[in-house]
VOBA-1610 file (N, C-alpha, C; in pm, whole numbers, padded with zeros to 5 digits, always signed):
BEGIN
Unk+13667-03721-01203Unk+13682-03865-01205Unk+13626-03924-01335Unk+13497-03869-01371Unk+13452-03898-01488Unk+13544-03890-01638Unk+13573-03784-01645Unk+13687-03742-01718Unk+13801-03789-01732Unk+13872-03879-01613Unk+13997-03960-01607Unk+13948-04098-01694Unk+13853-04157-01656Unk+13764-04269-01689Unk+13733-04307-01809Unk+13730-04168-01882Unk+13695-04148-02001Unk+13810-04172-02086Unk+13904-04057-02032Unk+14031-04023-02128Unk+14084-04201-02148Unk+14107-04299-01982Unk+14144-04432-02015Unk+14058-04484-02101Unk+13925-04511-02124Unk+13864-04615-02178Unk+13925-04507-02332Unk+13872-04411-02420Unk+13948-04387-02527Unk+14072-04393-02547Unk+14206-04393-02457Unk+14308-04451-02492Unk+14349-04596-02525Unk+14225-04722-02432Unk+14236-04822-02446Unk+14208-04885-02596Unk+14088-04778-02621Unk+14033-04830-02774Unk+14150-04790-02884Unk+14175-04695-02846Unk+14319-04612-02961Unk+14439-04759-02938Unk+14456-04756-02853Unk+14564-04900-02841Unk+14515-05009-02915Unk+14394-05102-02841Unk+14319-05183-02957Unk+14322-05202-03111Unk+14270-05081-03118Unk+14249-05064-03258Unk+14411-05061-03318Unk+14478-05009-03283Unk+14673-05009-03373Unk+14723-05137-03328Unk+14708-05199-03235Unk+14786-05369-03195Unk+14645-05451-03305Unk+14542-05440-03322Unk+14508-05491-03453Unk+14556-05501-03591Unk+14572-05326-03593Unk+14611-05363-03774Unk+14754-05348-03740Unk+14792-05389-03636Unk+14946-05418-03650Unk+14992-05572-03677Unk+14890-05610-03597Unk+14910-05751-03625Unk+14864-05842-03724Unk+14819-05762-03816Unk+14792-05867-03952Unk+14895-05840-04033Unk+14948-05773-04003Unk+15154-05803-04112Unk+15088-05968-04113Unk+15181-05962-04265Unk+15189-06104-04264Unk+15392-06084-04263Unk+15436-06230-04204Unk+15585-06218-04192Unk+15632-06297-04308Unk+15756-06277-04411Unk+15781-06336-04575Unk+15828-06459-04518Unk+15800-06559-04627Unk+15797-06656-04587Unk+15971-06699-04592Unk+16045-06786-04509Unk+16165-06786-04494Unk+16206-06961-04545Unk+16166-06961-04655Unk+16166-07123-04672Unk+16300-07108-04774Unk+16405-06986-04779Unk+16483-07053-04824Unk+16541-07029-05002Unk+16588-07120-05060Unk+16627-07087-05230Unk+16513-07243-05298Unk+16420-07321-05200Unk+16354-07383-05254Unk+16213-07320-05302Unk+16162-07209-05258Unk+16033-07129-05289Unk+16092-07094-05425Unk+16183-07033-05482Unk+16246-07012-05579Unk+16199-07082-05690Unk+16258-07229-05664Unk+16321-07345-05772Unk+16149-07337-05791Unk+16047-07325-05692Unk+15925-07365-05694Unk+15839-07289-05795Unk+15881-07214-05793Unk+15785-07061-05813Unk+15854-07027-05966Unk+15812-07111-06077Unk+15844-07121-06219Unk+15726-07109-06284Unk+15634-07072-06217Unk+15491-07083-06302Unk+15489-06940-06411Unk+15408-06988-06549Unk+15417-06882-06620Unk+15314-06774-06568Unk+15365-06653-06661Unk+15303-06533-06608Unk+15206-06475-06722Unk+15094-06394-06738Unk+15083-06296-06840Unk+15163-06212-06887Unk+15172-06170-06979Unk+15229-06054-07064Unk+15095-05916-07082Unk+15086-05781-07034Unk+15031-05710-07036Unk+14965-05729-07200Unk+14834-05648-07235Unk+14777-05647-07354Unk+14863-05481-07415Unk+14863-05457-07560Unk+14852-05319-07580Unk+14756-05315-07654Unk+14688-05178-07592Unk+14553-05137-07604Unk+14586-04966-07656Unk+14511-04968-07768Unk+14518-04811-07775Unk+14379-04748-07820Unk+14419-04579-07714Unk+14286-04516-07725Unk+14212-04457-07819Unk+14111-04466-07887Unk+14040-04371-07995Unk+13925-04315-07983Unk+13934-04167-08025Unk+13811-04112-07940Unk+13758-04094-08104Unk+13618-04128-08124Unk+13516-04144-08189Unk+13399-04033-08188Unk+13410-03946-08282Unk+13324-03808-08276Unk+13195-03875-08288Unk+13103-03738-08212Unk+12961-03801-08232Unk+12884-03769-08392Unk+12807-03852-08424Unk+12790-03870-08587Unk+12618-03871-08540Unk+12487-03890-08674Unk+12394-03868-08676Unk+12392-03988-08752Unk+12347-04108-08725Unk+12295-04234-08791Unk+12124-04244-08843Unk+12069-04187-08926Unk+11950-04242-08957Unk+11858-04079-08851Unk+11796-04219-08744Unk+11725-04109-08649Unk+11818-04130-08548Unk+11865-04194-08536Unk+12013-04196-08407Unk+12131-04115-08384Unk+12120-04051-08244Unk+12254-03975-08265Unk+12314-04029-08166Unk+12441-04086-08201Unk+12516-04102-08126Unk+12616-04045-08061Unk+12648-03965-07922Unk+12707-03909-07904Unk+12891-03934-07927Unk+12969-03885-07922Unk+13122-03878-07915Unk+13184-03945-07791Unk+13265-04050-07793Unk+13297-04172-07684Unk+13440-04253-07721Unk+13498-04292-07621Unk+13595-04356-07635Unk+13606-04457-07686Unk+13683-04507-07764Unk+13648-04663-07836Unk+13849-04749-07813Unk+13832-04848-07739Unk+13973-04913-07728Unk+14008-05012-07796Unk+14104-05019-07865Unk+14084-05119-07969Unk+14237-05206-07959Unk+14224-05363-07930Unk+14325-05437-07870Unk+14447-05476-07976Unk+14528-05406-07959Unk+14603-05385-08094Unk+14726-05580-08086Unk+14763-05594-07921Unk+14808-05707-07899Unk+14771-05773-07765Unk+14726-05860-07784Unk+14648-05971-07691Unk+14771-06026-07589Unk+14673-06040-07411Unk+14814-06102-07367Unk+14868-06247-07404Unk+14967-06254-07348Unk+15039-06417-07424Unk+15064-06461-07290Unk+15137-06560-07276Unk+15196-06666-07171Unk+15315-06635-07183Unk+15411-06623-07081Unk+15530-06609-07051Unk+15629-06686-06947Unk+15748-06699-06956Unk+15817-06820-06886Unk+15924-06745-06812
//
């Protein structure tokens, strides 16, 4: 009996728990070709960035080890 008792209350939680994250779907919004006309706002344009790896060198009494250095070759812009 114990065992029947059991198996229900862990099936109940297994149910619970999936009708939760089932139910935070969100549903798309159905407003239509006016979200459209709406939705003109500008966007970013990605940056290009490129990688340079920088050997380690001996400054003075400083050693600096060998490290990546990124250097922003084009900045993002505004886009329409």
């Amino acid at each position: 009996m114990k065992r029947i008792i059991k198996n229900i209350w862990v099936m109940t939680i297994i149910i619970l728990l999936c009708s939760c994250t089932l139910a935070r779907k969100s549903k798309p919004d159905q407003s239509g070709s006016n979200s459209k006309l709406e939705n003109k706002s500008p966007s970013l344009t990605l940056p290009k960035v490129r990688k340079v790896w920088v050997p380690e060198k001996i400054e003075g009494d400083k050693y600096i080890e060998g490290h990546w250095m990124w250097v922003l070759e084009r900045t993002t812009t505004w886009s329409q």
